[in-house]
N, C-alpha and C positions, 0 to 999 in steps of 0.2 A: 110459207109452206104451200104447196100444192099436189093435186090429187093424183095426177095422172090421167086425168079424164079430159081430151084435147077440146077445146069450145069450138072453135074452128080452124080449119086450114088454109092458112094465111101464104101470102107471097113476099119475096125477097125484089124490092121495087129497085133498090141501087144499093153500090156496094162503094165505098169510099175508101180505098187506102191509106193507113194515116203512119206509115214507118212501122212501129212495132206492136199497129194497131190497125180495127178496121171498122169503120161505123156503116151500120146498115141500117134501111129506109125498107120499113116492114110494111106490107097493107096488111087489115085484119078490121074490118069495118063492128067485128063487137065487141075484140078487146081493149078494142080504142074507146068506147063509148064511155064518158068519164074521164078516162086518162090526162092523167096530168104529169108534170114533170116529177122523177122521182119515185113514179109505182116500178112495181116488180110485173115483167111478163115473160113466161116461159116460152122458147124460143128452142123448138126439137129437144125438149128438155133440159135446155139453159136456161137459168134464171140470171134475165139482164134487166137493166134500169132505163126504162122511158127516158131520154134527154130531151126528146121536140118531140110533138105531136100536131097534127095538122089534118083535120078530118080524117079519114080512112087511116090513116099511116101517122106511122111514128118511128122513130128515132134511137139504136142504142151503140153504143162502143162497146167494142169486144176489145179485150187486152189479149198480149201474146201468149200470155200463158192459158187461158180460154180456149183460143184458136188452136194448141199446141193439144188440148186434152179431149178436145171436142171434134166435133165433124161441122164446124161452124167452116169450116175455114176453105168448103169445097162450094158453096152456096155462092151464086151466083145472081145476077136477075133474072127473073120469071123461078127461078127453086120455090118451090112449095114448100110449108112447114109448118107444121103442127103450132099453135099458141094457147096459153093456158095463163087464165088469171090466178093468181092467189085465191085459197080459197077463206071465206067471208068466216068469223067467230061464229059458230053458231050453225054453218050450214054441215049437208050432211057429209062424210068423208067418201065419195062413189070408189074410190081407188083405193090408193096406203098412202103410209106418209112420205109426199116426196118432196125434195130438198131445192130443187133444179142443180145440184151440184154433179157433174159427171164425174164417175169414179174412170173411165173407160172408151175408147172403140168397138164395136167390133164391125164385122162384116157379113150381110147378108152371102149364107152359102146355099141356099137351097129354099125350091117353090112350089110346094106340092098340093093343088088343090085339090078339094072334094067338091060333092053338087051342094054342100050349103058351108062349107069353112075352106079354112087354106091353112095347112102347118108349113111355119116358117122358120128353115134351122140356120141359126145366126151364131158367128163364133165367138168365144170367150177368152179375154187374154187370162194366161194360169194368173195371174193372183188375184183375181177375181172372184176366180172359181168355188173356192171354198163358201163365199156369201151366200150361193146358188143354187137351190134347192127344189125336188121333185112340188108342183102344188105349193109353192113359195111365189112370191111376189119379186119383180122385177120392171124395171121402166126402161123402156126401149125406146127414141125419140121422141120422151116424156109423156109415152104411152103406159099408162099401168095395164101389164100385164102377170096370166098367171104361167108362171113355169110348164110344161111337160115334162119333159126328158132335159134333167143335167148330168153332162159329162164333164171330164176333166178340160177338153178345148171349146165345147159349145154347147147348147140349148137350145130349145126347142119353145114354138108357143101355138095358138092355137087359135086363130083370126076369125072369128066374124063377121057376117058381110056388112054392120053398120062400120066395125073398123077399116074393113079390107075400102069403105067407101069415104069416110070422112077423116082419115088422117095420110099421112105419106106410106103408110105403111103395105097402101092398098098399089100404090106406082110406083114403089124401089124395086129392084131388081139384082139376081147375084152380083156380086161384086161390088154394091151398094152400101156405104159407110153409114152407121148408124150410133147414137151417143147409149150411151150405156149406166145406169145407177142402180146399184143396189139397195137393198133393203138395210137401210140405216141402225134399224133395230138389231139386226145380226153385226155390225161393225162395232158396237158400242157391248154390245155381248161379250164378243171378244175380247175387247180391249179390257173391260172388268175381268175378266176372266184369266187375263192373264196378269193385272195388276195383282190380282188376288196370291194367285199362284207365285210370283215375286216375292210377295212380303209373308210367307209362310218361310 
C-alpha cells in the first residue's frame, strides 16, 4: 500500500523491449536505498517489483497488460517520474489509501497558474467518473491529490509549489498523459452496495 506522497523524482535510465513486455532501469537514489529483489516501488503511480538493483537504479518488467492501462508505455530515457516506497506498518498515512493499481488515463487539458498555485484540469474517461468527487481524493501519477471541480469528462486539482516542484506534475504539459486511481474506498462501496441491492 502507498500514500500518494512521491519521495522523489526519479528517471527512466533505459528501456528494454521484451515482445509483449518492457523492462525498465529506473535511477532514484532513496528509493533504492535498502532495496532488494522483490520490494514493491511506485513508478507514476504503478506499483512494480524490484528484479535487479545496483546502486542508484534498479530494475522492473512491466507486462502488456500494464502498458495497455497505464501511461508507462510513452516513457522513454531521461522521462522523469514520480517513485514512492510502500508505506512502513506504523508510519503516518500523509495521503489516502493507494493501491499503485491504475484504474485509468487521462490527459492533461489545461494550465492555469496563479502567483502561489497552479489549477490543472485533466480529463476523465466516463466510467471513472462516477468514483470522483468535489473534496474527494484522487491520485494522479501516484500523486495523492484533492479533487476541485468534478464533471462528467474531467477534474480539476489544485498544485502547490512544493508539488508543482518535486514531482512530474510540475513539467507535463497539455496533451500530456497521465495514470489515474481512484479512491478504492468508493469502488468497494459500490460494489456492496450493489451486492446488497441483488440479493433483496
Amino acid at each position: 500500500m502507498f500514500t500518494g506522497i512521491v519521495e522523489e523524482l526519479g528517471e527512466v535510465t533505459a528501456v528494454e523491449t521484451l515482445g509483449d513486455a518492457c523492462r525498465f532501469r529506473l535511477r532514484g537514489p532513496l528509493v533504492t536505498e535498502g532495496a532488494k529483489h522483490g520490494d514493491s516501488i511506485a513508478v507514476n503511480g504503478v506499483c512494480l517489483t524490484v528484479v535487479d538493483h545496483e546502486g542508484d537504479e534498479f530494475t522492473a518488467d512491466v507486462m502488456a497488460e500494464t502498458l495497455k492501462r497505464s501511461s508507462l508505455g510513452v516513457l522513454t530515457p531521461g522521462s522523469r517520474v514520480n517513485l514512492e516506497r510502500p508505506t512502513a506498518v506504523g508510519d503516518r498515512l500523509g495521503g489516502h489509501i493507494v493501491q499503485g493499481h491504475v484504474d485509468g488515463t487521462g490527459t492533461i487539458l489545461e494550465r492555469t497558474p496563479s502567483e502561489h498555485w497552479e489549477i490543472v484540469r485533466i480529463s476523465l474517461p466516463g466510467d471513472l467518473a462516477r468514483y470522483v468527487v468535489e473534496k474527494g481524493s484522487i491520485t494522479v501519477d501516484g500523486i495523492s491529490l484533492t479533487v476541485v471541480e468534478a464533471g462528467d469528462d474531467h477534474f480539476t486539482v489544485s498544485l502547490i509549489p512544493t508539488t508543482l516542484a518535486l514531482t512530474t506534475l510540475g513539467i507535463k504539459q497539455p496533451g500530456d498523459p497521465v495514470n489515474l486511481e481512484v479512491d478504492v474506498i468508493a469502488k468497494y462501496v459500490e460494489r456492496l452496495l450493489g451486492t446488497r441491492g441483488a440479493a433483496q
